[in-house]
C-alpha angles and dihedrals in degrees: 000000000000118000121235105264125228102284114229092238138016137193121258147186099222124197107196124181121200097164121284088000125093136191128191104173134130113260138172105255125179138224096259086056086065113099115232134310157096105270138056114198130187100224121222110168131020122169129211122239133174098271084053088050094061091036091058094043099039082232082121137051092228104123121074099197139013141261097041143151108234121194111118093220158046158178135191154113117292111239108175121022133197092178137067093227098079141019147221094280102026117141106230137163125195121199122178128353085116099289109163086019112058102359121035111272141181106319083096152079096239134017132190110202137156113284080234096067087049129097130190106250107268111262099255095030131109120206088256100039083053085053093039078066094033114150091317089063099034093054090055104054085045085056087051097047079059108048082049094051079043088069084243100133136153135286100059133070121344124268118233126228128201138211077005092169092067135073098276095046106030085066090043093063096053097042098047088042088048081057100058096263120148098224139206114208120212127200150136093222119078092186082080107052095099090052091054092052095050090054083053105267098154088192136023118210112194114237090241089072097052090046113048111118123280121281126160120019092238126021131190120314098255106140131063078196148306147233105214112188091174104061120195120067086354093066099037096057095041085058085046086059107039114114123230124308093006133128141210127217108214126189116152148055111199085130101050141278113267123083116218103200129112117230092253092098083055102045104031103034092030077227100166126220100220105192117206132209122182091176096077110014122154112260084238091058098042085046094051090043092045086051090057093041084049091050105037109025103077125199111246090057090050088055082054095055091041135094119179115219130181117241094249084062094058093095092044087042093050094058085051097059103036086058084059098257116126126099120223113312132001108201111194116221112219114166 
């Protein structure tokens, strides 16, 4: 069968910077418009994350140059390859490596990235249902992976997740209670609470608990350990409240960057801050997180995280997010 050839223009979601002046607009770009590497992908689906959602807006210092094609993420089909390690017609998908921040990423037709940024689709997986996942899924599962190499495993006290409605979190609650967990779903949006329940949430917790200011140093053991994708008084509530020898797997700063806790949870109760990074995590460690995505997500339950926008919708979308009002995943369909 012949493969598709590179078409002579694409579609693109374009930033441009002249000054004070900024652009966000769909535009036809052309291969020659594409930065270095050695392969060329037709993106199909992309998805839209926080990070995209600052990156789409400029209420974030998340690119390094203009113009650029944000989007995080992709998935697609390779058709033109440099390396020996794919083919015209793989199915690949790339996450990270600055993609959509410092090299054009999948907010486009077509990408050209390093073969090293590149991973064969999950067995199980279809384009949308990788990008259903995306850097939000992937993060968390990331975030899971740590608390289990942390010691902290089922059958105790109940893990806490934070900002459970998003993307992070969202895919947190149905893979630690695919585990066995028993989870604590935190959120501000009790519209929301059924669907977290459904994902296997046993318990909400609403936000206003996690983010009061700070009191005692240490309050009572309630937590086995935690994936926190908020960050700020959140965290720092959720550490005060881990029990002894526990951890908590942060990744995210929608509620600020400081952390207001003393070091008693960590040198009395032994509690660990595992920080996780999905930008730059090791192949073995994205292989190991998209294994257990592909095993214990099942499909169904992605379809039901999921909601599927045009292209044209990102910049709408990415004020959305970014107010706290998307609901588990956001694919982008590019193609």
């Amino acid at each position: 069968m012949a493969q598709p050839s590179l078409p002579s223009q694409f579609r693109a979601l374009v930033v441009r910077e002249d000054g004070p002046s900024r652009s966000v607009r769909l535009e036809d770009l052309s291969p020659a418009d594409l930065p270095e590497g050695d392969v060329t992908v037709a993106v199909r689906y992309s998805s839209l994350n926080y990070k995209d959602g600052l990156a789409v807006t400029g209420k974030g210092k998340v690119l390094r140059k203009v113009p650029m094609v944000p989007g995080i993420d992709l998935a697609g089909t390779v058709l033109e390859s440099a390396s020996p390690a794919f083919r015209p017609g793989d199915e690949v998908l790339v996450t990270g490596w600055g993609i959509g921040e410092a090299s054009f990423g999948g907010y486009a037709g077509l990408a050209r990235v390093k073969s090293a940024w590149a991973l064969p689709l999950p067995k199980g997986l279809t384009a949308r249902r990788a990008m259903a996942v995306g850097t939000a899924g992937l993060t968390a599962a990331l975030c899971v992976d740590a608390l289990d190499a942390a010691g902290v495993k089922p059958g105790g006290r109940e893990v806490i997740v934070t900002g459970a409605a998003g993307g992070v979190g969202s895919v947190a609650v149905a893979l630690l209670a695919r585990a066995g967990f028993q989870v604590a779903a935190s959120t501000g949006r009790v519209e929301e609470h059924a669907f977290l329940e459904k994902l296997g949430a046993k318990r909400i917790v609403p936000r206003a608990e996690l983010s009061k200011p700070p009191g005692k140093p240490l309050e009572a053991e309630t937590w086995a350990g935690g994936v926190d994708a908020v960050g700020g008084a959140v965290l720092g509530t959720v550490l005060r409240q881990t029990a002894y020898g526990g951890a908590v797997a942060a990744c995210g700063l929608a509620g600020g960057t400081d952390l207001p806790v003393t070091v008693l949870p960590f040198i009395l109760r032994g509690v660990r801050l595992l920080g996780v990074d999905s930008v730059m995590a090791p192949r073995e460690r994205r292989e190991r997180a998209w294994a257990r995505i592909a095993r214990d997500l099942p499909p169904d339950l992605l379809d039901a995280l999921t909601t599927e926008i045009p292209l044209a919708d990102v910049p709408a979308w990415s004020e959305k997010i970014l107010a706290g009002q998307v609901r588990g995943r956001a694919v982008v369909a590019v193609r």
